[in-house]
KOLVEXMAR-513130 format. One line per 10 residues: number of its first residue (from 1); their letters; for each residue y, x, z of C-alpha. Coordinates in steps of 0.05 Angstrom, whole numbers, plus 32768, in hexadecimal, padded with zeros to 4 digits. Layout:
NUM> A> Y,X,Z | ...
END
This chain:
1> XXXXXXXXXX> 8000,8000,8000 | 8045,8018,7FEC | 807C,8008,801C | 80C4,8018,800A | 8108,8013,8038 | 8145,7FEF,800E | 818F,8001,8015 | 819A,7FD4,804B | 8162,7FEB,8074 | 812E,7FBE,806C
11> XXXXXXXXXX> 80E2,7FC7,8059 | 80CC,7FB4,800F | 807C,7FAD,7FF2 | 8081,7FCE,7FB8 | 8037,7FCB,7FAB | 7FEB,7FCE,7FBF | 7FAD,7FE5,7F9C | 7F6A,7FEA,7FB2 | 7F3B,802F,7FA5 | 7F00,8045,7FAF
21> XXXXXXXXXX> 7F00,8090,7FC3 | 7F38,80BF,7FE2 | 7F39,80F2,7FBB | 7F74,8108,7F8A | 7F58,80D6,7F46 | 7F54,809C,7F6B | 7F92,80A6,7F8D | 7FBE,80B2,7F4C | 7FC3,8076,7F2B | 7FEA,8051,7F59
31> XXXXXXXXXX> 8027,8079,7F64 | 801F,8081,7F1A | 8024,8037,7F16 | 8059,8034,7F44 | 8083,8067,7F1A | 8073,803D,7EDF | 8091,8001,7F00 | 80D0,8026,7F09 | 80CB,8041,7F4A | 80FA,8082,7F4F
41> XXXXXXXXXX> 8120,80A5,7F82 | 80E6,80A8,7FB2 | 80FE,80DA,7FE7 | 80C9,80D6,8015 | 807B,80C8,8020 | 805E,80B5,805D | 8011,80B4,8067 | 7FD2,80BF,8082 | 7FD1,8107,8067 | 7F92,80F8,8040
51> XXXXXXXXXX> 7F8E,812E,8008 | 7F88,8102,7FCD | 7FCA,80DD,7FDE | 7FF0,8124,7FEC | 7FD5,8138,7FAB | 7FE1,80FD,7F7D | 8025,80ED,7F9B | 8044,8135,7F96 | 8024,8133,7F4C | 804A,80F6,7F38
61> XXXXXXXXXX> 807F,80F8,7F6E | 8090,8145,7F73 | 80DB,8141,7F8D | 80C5,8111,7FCF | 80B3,8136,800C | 8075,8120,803D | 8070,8107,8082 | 8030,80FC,80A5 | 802F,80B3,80BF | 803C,80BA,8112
71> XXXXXXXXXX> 800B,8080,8122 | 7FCE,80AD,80F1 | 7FE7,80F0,811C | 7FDF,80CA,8165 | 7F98,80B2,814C | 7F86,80F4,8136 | 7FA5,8113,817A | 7F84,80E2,819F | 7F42,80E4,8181 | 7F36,8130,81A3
81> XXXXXXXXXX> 7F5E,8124,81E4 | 7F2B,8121,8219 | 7F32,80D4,8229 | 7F4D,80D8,827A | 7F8A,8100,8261 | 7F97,80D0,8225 | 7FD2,80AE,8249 | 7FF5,80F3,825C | 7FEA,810B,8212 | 800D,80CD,81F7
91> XXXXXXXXXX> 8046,80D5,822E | 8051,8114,8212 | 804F,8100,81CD | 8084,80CE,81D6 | 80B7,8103,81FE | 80A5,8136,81BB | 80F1,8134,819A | 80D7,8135,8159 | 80A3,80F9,8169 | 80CF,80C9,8190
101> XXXXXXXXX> 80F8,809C,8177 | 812D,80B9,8142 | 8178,80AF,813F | 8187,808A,8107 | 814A,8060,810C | 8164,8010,80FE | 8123,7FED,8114 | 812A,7FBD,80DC | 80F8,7FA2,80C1
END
């Protein structure tokens, strides 16, 4: 599913497709598709950092930078936290200055 922000802050679908595998010709075609409905100006990508999708995107999408989705990253930190220090690890995820919440950040939407 692609997800874009409008000028007035606001979240827009811009798309979904379903596929199969994760790799980088599966993953292609869409923001190929996207492109070919006249998306442009994408100036950044935020995912699941699934290789396919880094690939594919940077491929059709080369100017946009990357960010790893936060909500994929606390899984993943998570996942190999032992599970009675679980709550202190996510304390100190939220305190991290480049985790919490950003200035600038509208909440719309």
């Amino acid at each position: 599913m692609a997800i874009a922000v409008n000028e007035d802050g606001y979240r827009e679908v811009l798309g979904t497709a379903e596929g199969m595998k994760v790799d980088k010709a599966s993953w292609v075609s869409f923001p190929q598709w996207l492109r070919g409905r006249g998306l442009d100006g994408v100036k950044l990508i935020v995912g699941d950092k699934c290789l396919g999708m880094l690939e594919a995107v940077g491929e059709v999408f080369p100017q946009a930078k990357y960010q790893r989705c936060t909500v994929h990253f606390y899984r993943n930190v998570f996942s190999v936290a032992p599970r009675v220090k679980v709550k202190l690890v996510a304390k100190m995820l939220k305190g991290h200055p480049c985790i919490g919440k950003q200035e600038g950040h509208t909440g719309k939407g």
